[in-house]
DRENDO-1510 file (C-alpha; in Angstrom, 1 decimal, always signed):
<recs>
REC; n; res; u; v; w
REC; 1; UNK; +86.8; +9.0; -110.8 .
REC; 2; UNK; +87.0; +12.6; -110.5 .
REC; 3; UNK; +90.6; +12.5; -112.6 .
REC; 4; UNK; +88.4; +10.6; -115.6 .
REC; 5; UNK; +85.4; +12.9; -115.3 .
REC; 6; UNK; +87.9; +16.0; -115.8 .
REC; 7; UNK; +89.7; +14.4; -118.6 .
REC; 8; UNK; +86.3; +13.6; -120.5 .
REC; 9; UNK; +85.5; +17.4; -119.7 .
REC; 10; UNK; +88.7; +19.1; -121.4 .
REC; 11; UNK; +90.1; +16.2; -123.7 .
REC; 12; UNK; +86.9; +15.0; -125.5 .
REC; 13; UNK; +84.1; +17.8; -124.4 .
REC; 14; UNK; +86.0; +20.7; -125.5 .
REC; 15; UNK; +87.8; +19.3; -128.3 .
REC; 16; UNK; +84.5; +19.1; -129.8 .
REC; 17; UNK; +82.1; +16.2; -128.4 .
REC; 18; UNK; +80.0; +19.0; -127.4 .
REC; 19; UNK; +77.0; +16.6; -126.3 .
REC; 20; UNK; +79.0; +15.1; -124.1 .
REC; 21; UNK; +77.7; +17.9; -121.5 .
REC; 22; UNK; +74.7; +15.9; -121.1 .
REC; 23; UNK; +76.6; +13.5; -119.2 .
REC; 24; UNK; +79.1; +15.7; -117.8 .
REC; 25; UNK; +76.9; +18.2; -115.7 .
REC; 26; UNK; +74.4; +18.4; -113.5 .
REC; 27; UNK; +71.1; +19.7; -114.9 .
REC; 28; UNK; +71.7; +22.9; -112.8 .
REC; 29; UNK; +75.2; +23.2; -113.7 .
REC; 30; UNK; +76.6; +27.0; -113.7 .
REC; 31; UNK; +79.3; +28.1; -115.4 .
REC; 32; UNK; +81.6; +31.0; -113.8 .
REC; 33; UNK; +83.0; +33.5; -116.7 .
REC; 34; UNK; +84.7; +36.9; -116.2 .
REC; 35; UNK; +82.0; +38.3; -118.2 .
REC; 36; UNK; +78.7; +35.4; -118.2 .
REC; 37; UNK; +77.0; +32.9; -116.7 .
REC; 38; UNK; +76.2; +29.8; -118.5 .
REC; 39; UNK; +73.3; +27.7; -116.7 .
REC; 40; UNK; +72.7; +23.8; -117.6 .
REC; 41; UNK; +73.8; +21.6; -120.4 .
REC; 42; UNK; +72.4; +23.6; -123.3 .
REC; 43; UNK; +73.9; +26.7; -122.8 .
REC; 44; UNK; +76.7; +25.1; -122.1 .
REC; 45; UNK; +76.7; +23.7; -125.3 .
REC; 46; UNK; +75.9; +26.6; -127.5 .
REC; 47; UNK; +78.6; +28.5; -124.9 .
REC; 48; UNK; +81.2; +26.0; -126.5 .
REC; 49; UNK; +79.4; +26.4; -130.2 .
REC; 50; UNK; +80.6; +30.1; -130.2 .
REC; 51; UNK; +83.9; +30.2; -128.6 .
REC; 52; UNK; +85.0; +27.3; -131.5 .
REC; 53; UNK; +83.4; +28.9; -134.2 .
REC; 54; UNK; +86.0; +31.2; -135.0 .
REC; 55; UNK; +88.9; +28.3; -135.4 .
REC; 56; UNK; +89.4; +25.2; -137.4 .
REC; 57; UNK; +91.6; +22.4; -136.8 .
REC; 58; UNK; +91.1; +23.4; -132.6 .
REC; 59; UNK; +93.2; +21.4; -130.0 .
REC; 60; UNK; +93.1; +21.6; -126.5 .
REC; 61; UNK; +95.8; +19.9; -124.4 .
REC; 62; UNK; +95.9; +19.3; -120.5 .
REC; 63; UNK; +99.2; +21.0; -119.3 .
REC; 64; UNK; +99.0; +20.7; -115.5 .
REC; 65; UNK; +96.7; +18.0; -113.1 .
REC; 66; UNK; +93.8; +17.4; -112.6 .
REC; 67; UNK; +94.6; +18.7; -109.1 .
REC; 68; UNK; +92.0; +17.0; -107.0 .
REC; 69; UNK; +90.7; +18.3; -103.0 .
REC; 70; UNK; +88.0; +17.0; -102.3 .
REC; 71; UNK; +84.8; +17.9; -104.3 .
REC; 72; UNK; +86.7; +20.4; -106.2 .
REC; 73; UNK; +89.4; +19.7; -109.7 .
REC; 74; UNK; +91.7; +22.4; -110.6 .
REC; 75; UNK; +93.8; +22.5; -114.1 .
REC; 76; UNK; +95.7; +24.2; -116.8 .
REC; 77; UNK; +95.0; +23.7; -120.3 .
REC; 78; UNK; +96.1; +25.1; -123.5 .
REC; 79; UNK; +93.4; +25.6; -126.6 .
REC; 80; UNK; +95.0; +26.3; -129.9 .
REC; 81; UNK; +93.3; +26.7; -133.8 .
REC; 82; UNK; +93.5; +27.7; -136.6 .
REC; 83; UNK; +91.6; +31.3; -136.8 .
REC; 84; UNK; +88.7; +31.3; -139.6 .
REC; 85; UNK; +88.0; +35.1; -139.4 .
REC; 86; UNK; +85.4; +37.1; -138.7 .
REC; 87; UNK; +85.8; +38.6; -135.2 .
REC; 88; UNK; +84.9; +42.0; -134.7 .
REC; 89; UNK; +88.5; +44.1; -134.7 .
REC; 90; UNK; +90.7; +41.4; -135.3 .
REC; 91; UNK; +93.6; +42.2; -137.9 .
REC; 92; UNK; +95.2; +38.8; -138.2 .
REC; 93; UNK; +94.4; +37.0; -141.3 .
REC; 94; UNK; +92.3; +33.9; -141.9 .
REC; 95; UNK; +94.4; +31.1; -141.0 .
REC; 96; UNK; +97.1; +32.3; -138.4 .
REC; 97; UNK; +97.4; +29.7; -135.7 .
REC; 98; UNK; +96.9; +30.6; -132.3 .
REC; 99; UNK; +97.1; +29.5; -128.6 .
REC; 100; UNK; +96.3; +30.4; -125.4 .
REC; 101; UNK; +96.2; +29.3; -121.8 .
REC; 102; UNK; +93.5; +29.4; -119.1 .
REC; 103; UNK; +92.8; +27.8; -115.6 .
REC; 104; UNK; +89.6; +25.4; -114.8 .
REC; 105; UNK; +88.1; +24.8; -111.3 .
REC; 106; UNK; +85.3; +22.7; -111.4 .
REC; 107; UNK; +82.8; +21.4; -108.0 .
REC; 108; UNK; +81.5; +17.5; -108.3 .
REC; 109; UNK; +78.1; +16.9; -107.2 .
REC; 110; UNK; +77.3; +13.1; -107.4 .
REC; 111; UNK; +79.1; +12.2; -110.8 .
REC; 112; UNK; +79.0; +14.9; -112.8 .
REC; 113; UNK; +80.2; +18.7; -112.6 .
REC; 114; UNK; +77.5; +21.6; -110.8 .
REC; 115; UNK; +79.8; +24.3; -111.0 .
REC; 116; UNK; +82.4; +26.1; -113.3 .
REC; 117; UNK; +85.1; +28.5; -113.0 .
REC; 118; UNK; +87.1; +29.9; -115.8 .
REC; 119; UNK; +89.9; +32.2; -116.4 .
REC; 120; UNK; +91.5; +32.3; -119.7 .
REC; 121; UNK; +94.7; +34.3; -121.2 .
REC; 122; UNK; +92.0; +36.9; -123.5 .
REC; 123; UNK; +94.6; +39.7; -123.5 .
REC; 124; UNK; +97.1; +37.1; -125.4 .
REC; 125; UNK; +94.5; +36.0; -127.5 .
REC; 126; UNK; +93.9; +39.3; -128.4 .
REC; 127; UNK; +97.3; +40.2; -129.1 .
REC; 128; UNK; +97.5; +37.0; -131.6 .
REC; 129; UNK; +94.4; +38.6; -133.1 .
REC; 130; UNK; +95.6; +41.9; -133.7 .
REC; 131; UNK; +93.2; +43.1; -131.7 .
REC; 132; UNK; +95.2; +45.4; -129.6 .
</recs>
């Protein structure tokens, strides 16, 4: 169940069935990021809004688990698009494709996620930006 729920999460969620977070989190679901917190479905939703809106054509691909211990799911992933411009001090031009890597730890409550922790590659993002 837990295995599913994750795939759901990264394979259809991020890849762009944003609503999906309705039935993927707890209504009190908090999400960890280096630099925010993101509280319930909505923001969420808009949190996943901004960080596509600067690719087209995005893909994001399960490379390691879902590593399941207990309430908890840990993963690697890759997202990768097509940048469409328009981020403050980037350099690269509209179009370059670009990847990067990050690591997902998620905590089940019931049958959906409560809690989010995220660590992506920015600093190689960056770099495929120009933005160094």
């Amino acid at each position: 169940m837990i295995a599913t729920l994750y795939e759901r999460w990264l394979l259809e969620m991020w890849n762009g069935d944003f609503e999906l977070a309705h039935d993927l989190v707890t209504p009190g679901f908090v999400g960890h990021w280096p630099d925010k917190e993101v509280t319930g479905p909505g923001e969420l939703i808009e949190m996943l809004r901004q960080g596509h809106a600067p690719f087209g054509d995005v893909s994001v691909t399960l490379d390691v688990g879902p590593i399941i211990d207990g309430d908890r799911v840990a993963a690697r992933w890759t997202f990768g698009g097509s940048y469409r411009g328009g981020l403050p001090g980037a350099t690269a031009p509209a179009g370059t494709r670009v990847t990067f890597s990050g690591h997902d730890i998620l905590r089940v409550e019931g049958e959906r996620f409560a809690e989010y922790w995220v660590i992506s590659d920015g600093q190689a993002l960056a770099r495929r930006l120009g933005m160094d």
